[in-house]
N, C-alpha and C positions, 0 to 999 in steps of 0.2 A: 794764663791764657787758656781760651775753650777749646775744646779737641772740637773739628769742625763739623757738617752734619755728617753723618753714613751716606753710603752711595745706597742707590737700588738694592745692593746684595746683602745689603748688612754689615759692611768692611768701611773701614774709615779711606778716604781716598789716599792714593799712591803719595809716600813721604815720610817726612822727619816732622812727629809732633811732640811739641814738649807739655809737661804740667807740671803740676807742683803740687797736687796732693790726689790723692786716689778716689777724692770726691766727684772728680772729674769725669776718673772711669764709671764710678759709680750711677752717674748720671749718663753717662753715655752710653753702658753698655748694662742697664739694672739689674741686677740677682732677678729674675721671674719664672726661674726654677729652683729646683733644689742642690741640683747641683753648680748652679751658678752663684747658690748658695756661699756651699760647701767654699768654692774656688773663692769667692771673695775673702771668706771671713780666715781661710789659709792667707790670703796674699796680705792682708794688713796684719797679721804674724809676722809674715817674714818682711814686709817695710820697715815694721816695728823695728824688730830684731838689728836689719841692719842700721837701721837710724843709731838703736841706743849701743851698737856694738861698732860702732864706724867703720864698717867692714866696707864697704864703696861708698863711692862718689855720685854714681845715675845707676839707674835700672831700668834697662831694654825689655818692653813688652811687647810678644807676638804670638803669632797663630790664633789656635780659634777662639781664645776667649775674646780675643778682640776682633769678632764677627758678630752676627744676630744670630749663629749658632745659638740652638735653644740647647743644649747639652754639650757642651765642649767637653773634650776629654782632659784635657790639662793646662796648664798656662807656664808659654817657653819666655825664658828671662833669659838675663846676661845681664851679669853683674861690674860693671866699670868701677875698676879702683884708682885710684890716686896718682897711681904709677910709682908707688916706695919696689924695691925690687923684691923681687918672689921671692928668698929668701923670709925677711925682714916682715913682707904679708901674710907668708906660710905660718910664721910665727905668731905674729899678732893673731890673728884669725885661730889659731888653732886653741890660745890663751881664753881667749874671749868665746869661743864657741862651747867651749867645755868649761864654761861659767855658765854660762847659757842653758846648756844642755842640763847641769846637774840641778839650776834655780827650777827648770821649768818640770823635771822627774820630780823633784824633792816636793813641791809645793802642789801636786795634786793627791 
């Protein structure tokens, strides 16, 4: 589904929008600085990341990058998992992340 137009301000109107791929944001909110750059090409990193480490379920985007903000300073998330118990996720996450981590040191 399309994320709907921007208001006047640049902000998506008041609610719960869903997508299914970052192509979305991309089109609705375009890299047309450098740092919107930057922020992009980190955030399909870490979709990546959590897609191929099944580390959550959804991921909550807000603040400024999702304004017309020409320069955001960062992009706030929240990560929604499964609901296996903390323990159990501390675990996984921590296995998979330091696979992650040592693939991604070792390979530059």
């Amino acid at each position: 589904m399309a994320l709907p137009p921007r208001r006047a301000d640049g902000a998506l109107p008041a609610g719960e929008h869903h997508i299914s791929d970052l192509d979305e944001i991309r089109a609705t909110f375009p890299a047309t600085s450098a740092r919107r750059q930057s922020l992009e090409t980190e955030l399909a990193r870490m979709v990546e990341a959590i897609r191929r480490l099944a580390l959550g379920t959804e991921l909550v985007i807000d603040g400024s990058y999702i304004t017309g903000k020409l320069d955001p300073s960062d992009i706030d998330l929240a990560l929604l998992s499964s609901g296996a118990t903390e323990s159990e996720s501390c675990v996984n996450w921590e296995r998979k992340v330091l696979i992650w981590l040592r693939w991604t040191f070792s390979s530059k």
